[in-house]
DRENDO-1510 file (C-alpha; in Angstrom, 1 decimal, always signed):
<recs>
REC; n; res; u; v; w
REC; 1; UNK; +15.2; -8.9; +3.2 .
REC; 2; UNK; +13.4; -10.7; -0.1 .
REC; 3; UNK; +13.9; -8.4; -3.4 .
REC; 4; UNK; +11.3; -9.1; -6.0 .
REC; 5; UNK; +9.8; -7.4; -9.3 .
REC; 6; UNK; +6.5; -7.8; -10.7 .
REC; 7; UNK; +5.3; -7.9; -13.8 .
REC; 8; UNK; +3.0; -4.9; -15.2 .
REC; 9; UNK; +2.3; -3.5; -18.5 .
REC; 10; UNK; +5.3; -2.6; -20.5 .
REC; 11; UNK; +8.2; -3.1; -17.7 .
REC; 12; UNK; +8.6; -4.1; -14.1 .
REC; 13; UNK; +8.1; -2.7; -10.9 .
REC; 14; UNK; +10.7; -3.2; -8.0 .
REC; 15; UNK; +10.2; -3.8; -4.7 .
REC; 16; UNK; +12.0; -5.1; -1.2 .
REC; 17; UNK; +10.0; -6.3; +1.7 .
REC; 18; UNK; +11.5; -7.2; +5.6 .
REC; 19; UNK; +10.5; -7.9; +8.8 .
REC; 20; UNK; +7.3; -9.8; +10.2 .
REC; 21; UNK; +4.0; -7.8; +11.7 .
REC; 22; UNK; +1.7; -4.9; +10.5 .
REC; 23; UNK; +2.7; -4.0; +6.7 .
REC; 24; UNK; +4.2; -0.8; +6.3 .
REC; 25; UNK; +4.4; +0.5; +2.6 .
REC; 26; UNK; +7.0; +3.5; +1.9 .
REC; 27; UNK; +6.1; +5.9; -1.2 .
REC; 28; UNK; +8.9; +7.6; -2.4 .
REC; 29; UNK; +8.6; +11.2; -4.2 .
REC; 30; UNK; +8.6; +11.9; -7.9 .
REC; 31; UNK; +11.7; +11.5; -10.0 .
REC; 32; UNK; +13.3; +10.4; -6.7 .
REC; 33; UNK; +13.8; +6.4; -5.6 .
REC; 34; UNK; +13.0; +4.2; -2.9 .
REC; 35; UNK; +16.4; +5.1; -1.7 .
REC; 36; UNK; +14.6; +8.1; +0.1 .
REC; 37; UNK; +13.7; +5.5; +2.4 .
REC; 38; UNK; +16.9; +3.7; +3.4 .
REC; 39; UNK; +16.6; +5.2; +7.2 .
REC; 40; UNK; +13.1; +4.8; +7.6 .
REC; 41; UNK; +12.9; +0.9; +6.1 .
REC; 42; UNK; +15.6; +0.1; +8.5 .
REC; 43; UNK; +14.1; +1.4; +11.3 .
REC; 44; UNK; +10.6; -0.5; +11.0 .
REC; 45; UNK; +12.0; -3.8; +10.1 .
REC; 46; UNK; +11.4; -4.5; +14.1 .
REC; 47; UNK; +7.6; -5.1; +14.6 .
REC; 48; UNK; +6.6; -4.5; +10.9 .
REC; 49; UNK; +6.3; -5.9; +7.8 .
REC; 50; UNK; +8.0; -3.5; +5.8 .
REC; 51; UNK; +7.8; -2.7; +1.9 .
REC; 52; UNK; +8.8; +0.2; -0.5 .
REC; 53; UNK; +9.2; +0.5; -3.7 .
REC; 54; UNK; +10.8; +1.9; -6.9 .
REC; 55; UNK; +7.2; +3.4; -8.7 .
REC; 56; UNK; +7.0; +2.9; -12.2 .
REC; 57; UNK; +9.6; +4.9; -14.1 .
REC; 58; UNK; +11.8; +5.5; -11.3 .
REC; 59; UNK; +14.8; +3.8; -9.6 .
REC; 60; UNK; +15.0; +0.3; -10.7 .
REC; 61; UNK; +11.6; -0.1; -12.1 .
REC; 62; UNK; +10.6; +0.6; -15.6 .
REC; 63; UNK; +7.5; +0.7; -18.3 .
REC; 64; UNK; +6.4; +1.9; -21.4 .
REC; 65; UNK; +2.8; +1.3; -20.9 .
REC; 66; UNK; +0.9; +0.9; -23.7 .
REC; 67; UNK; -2.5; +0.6; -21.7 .
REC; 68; UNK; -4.2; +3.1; -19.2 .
REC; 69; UNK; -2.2; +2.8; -16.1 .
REC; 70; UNK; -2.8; +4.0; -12.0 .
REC; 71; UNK; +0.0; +4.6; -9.3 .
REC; 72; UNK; -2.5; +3.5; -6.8 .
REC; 73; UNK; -3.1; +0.5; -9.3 .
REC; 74; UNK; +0.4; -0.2; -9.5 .
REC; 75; UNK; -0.1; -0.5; -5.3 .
REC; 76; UNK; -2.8; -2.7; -5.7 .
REC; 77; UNK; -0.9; -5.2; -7.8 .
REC; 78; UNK; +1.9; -5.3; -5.2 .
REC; 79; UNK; +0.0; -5.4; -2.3 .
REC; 80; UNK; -1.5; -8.3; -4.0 .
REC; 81; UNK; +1.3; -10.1; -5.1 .
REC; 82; UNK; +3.0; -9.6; -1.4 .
REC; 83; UNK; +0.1; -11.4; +0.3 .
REC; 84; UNK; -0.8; -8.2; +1.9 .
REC; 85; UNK; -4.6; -7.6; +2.5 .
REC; 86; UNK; -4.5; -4.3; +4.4 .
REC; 87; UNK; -1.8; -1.7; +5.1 .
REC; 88; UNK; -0.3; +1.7; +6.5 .
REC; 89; UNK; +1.3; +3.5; +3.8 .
REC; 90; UNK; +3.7; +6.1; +4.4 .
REC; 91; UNK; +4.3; +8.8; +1.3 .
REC; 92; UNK; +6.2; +12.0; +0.5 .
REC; 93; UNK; +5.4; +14.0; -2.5 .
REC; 94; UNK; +4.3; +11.7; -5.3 .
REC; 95; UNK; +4.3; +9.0; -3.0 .
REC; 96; UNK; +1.5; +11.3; -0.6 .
REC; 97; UNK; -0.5; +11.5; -3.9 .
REC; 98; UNK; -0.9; +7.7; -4.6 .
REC; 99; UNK; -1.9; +6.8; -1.1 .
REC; 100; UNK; -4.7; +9.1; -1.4 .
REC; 101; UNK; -5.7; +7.7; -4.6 .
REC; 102; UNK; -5.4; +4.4; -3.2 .
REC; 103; UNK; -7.2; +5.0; -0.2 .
REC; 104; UNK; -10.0; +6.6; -2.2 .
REC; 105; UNK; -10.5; +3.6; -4.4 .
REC; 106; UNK; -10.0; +1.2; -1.7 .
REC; 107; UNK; -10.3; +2.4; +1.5 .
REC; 108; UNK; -10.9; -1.5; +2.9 .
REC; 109; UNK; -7.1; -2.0; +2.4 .
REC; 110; UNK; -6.0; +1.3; +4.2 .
REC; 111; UNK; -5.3; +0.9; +8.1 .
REC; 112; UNK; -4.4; +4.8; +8.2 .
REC; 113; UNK; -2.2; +7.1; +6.4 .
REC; 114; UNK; +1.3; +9.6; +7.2 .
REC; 115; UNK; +1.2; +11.9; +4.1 .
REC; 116; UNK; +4.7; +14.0; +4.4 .
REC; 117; UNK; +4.7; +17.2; +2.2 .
REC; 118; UNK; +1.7; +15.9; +0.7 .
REC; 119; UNK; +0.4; +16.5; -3.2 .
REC; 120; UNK; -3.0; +14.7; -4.4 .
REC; 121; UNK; -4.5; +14.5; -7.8 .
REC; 122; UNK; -6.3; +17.2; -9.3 .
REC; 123; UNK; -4.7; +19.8; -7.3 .
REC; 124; UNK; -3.3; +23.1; -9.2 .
REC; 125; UNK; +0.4; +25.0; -9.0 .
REC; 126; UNK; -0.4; +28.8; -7.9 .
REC; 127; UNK; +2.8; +29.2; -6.3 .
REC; 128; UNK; +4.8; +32.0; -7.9 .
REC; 129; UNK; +7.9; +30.3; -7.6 .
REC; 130; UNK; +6.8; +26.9; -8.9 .
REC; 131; UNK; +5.3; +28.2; -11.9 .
REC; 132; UNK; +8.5; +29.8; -12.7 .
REC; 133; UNK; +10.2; +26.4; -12.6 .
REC; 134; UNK; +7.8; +24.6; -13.9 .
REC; 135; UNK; +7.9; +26.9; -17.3 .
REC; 136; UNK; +12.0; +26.3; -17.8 .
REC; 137; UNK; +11.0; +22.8; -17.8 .
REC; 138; UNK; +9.8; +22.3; -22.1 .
REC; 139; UNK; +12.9; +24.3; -23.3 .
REC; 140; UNK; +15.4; +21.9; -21.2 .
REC; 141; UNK; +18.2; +20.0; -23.9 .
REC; 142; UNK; +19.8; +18.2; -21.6 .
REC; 143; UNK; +19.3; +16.1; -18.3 .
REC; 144; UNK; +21.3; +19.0; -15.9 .
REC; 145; UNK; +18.5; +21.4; -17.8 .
REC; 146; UNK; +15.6; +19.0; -16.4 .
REC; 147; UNK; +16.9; +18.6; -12.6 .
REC; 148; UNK; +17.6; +21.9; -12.1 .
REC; 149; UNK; +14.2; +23.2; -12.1 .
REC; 150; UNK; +13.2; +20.1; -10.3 .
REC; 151; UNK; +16.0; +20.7; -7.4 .
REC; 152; UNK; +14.7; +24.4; -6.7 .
REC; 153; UNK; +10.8; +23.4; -6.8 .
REC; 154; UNK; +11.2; +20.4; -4.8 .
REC; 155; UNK; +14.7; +20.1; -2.5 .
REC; 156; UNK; +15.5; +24.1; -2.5 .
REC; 157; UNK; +12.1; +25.6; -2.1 .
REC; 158; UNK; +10.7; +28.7; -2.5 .
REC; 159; UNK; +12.3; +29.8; +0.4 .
REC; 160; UNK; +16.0; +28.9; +0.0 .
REC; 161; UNK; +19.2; +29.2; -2.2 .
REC; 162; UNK; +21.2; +26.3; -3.1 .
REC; 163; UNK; +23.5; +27.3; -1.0 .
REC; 164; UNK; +21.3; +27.1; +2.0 .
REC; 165; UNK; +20.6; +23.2; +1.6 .
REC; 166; UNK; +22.8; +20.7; +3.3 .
REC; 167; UNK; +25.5; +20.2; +0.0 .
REC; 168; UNK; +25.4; +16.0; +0.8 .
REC; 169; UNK; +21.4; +16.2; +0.8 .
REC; 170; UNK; +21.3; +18.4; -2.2 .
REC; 171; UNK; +24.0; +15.9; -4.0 .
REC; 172; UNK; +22.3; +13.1; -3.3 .
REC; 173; UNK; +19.0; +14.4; -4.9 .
REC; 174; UNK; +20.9; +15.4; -7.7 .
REC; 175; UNK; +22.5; +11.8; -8.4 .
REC; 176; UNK; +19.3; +10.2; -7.9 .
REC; 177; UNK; +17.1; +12.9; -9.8 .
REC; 178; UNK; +19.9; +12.6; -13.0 .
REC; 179; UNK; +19.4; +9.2; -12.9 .
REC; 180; UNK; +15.7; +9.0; -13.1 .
REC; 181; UNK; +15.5; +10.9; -16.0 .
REC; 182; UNK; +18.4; +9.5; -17.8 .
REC; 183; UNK; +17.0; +6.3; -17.7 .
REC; 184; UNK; +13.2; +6.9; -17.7 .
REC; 185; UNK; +12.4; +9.4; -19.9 .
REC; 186; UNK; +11.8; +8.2; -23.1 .
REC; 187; UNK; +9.8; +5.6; -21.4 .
REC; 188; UNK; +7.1; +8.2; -19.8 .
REC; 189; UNK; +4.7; +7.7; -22.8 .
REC; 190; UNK; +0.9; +7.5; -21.7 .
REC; 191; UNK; +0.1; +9.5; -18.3 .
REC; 192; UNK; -1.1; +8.0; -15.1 .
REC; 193; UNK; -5.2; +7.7; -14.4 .
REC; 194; UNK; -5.6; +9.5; -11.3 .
REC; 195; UNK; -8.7; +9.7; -8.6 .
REC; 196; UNK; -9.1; +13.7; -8.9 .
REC; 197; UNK; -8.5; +13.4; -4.8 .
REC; 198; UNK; -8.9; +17.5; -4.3 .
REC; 199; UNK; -12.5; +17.2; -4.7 .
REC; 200; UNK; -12.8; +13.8; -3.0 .
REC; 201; UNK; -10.9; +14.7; +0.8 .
REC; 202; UNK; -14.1; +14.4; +2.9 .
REC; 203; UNK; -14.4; +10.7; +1.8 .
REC; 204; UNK; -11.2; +9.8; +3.4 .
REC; 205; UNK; -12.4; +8.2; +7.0 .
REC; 206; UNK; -9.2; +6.4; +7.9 .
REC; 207; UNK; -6.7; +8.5; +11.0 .
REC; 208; UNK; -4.4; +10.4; +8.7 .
REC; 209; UNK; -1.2; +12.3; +9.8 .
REC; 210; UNK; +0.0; +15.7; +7.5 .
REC; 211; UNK; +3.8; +16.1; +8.0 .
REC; 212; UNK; +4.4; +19.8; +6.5 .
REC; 213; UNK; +7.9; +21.3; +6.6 .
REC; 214; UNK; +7.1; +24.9; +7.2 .
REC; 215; UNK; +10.0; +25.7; +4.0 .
REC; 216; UNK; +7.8; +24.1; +1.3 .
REC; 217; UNK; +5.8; +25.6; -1.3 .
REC; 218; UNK; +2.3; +27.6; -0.7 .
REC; 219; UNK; +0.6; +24.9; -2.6 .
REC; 220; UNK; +1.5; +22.1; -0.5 .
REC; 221; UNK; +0.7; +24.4; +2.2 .
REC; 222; UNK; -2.8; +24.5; +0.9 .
REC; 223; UNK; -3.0; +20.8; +0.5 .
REC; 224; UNK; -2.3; +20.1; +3.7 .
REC; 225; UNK; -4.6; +22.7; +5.0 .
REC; 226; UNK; -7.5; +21.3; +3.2 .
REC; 227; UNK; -6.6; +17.3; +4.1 .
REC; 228; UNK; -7.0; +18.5; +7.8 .
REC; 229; UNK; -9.7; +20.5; +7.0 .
REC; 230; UNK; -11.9; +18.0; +5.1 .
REC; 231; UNK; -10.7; +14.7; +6.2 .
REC; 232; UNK; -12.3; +12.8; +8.8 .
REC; 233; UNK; -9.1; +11.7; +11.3 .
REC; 234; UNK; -6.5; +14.5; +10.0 .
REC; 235; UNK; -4.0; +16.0; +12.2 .
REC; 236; UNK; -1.3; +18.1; +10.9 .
REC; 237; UNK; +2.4; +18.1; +12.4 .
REC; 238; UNK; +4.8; +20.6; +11.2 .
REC; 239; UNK; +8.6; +20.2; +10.7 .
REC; 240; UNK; +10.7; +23.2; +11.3 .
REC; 241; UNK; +13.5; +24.0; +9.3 .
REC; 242; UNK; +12.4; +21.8; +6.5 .
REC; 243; UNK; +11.1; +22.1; +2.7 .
REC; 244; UNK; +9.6; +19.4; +0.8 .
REC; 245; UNK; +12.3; +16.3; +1.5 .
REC; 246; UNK; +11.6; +16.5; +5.0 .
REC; 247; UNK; +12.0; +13.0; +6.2 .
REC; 248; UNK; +15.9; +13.6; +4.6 .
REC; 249; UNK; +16.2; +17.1; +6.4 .
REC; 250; UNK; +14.8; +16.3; +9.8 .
REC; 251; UNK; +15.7; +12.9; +10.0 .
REC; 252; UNK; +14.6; +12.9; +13.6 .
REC; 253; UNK; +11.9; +14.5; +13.8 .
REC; 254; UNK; +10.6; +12.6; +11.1 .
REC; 255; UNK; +11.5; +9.3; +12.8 .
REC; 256; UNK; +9.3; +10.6; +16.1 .
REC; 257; UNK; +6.2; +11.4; +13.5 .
REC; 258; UNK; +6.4; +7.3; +12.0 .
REC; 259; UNK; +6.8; +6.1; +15.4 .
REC; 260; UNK; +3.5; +7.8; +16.4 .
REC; 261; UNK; +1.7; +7.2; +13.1 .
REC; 262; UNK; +2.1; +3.3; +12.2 .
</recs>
């Protein structure tokens, strides 16, 4: 396994690549790491070139941009510096939203895509439940003030008490979510450029695979619905008994859906 950082404006960007064959790229979920990954980046090591990645003001990457920035430009610089002409890219959350970007902007270095729990740019909170989270989020002092909210959006669910979450999964979010915020947000000065990907589905041609936890929120419901919907080569696959972490809740399941998608 090679560890490496590249240089972009304001900071760095981590990454770690393994293994020899097709290039795999794991996107991790907002506010969480690359860590998210550690089962999944073991397990295609044999066959494929493998590659996540800490995104810009998460984990071990950092930047105070003082220029217009892109996730799906941050891609394109690693993929770049890696050698790599043409991928699969594998995303949850956040990590679901910059693939689409990046597949929208350059859909000549997209082989095909696995959203899981899948946001894009552009779209709009409706859910009931997230909008309540989302509005304890400017009066927060402190960092337990910020992750809270974030926990019961996006590892809880609309669906779920605390106390219904596996207590290790939910801790581990915690520590990883603290941390992210602890050490990146002062830095999170000028907002991402994004594709506006809502509006844009029917241009993506490449096979595409929607992983869904049937626990997560009504608007990444709705997401998913409308990437089947208007895509070209969508198929959606729902996990049971999962929210929005699903690769972390059904580990297995999860591991049957990469198999079949990369």
């Amino acid at each position: 396994m090679t560890l490496g950082r590249i240089t972009v404006d304001g900071g760095e960007i981590h990454y770690e690549v393994a293994g020899a064959g097709p290039a795999v790229v794991l996107l991790h979920p907002g506010v969480l790491s690359a860590a998210v990954w550690d089962r999944e980046f073991a397990a295609l090591v044999t066959g494929h070139t493998v590659v996540r990645y800490d995104a810009r003001n998460h984990g071990k990457s950092s930047s105070a941009a003082t220029e217009p920035w892109s996730h799906h430009g941050d891609l394109r610089l690693l993929l770049d510096e890696l050698g790599i002409d043409r991928a699969s890219l594998v995303g949850l959350s956040l990590g679901s939203r910059t693939s689409v970007d990046f597949a929208l902007t350059r859909p000549d270095r997209v082989h095909r895509l696995l959203l899981g729990a899948p946001g894009v740019s552009g779209m709009e909170h409706r859910d009931p439940f997230i909008l309540e989270q989302l509005a304890l989020l400017p009066a927060a002092r402190d960092v337990a003030g910020v992750v809270n909210p974030l926990l019961r959006m996006w590892v809880d669910g609309p669906r779920r008490t605390p106390e219904q979450l596996d207590p290790e999964l939910r801790a581990f979010c915690e520590r990883v979510m603290a941390d992210t915020v602890t050490r990146h947000a002062r830095s999170m000065g000028i907002e991402p450029v994004e594709a506006g990907a809502i509006d844009r589905l029917a241009e993506l041609t490449m096979p595409i695979t929607v992983a869904l936890g049937d626990l997560d929120s009504s608007d990444i419901a709705q997401v998913a619905e409308s990437l089947v919907r208007e895509a070209k080569q969508a198929e959606l696959v729902t996990v049971a008994d999962a929210g929005h972490v699903l690769n972390l809740e059904q580990p297995e399941r999860f591991a049957d859906i990469l198999r079949a998608s990369v």
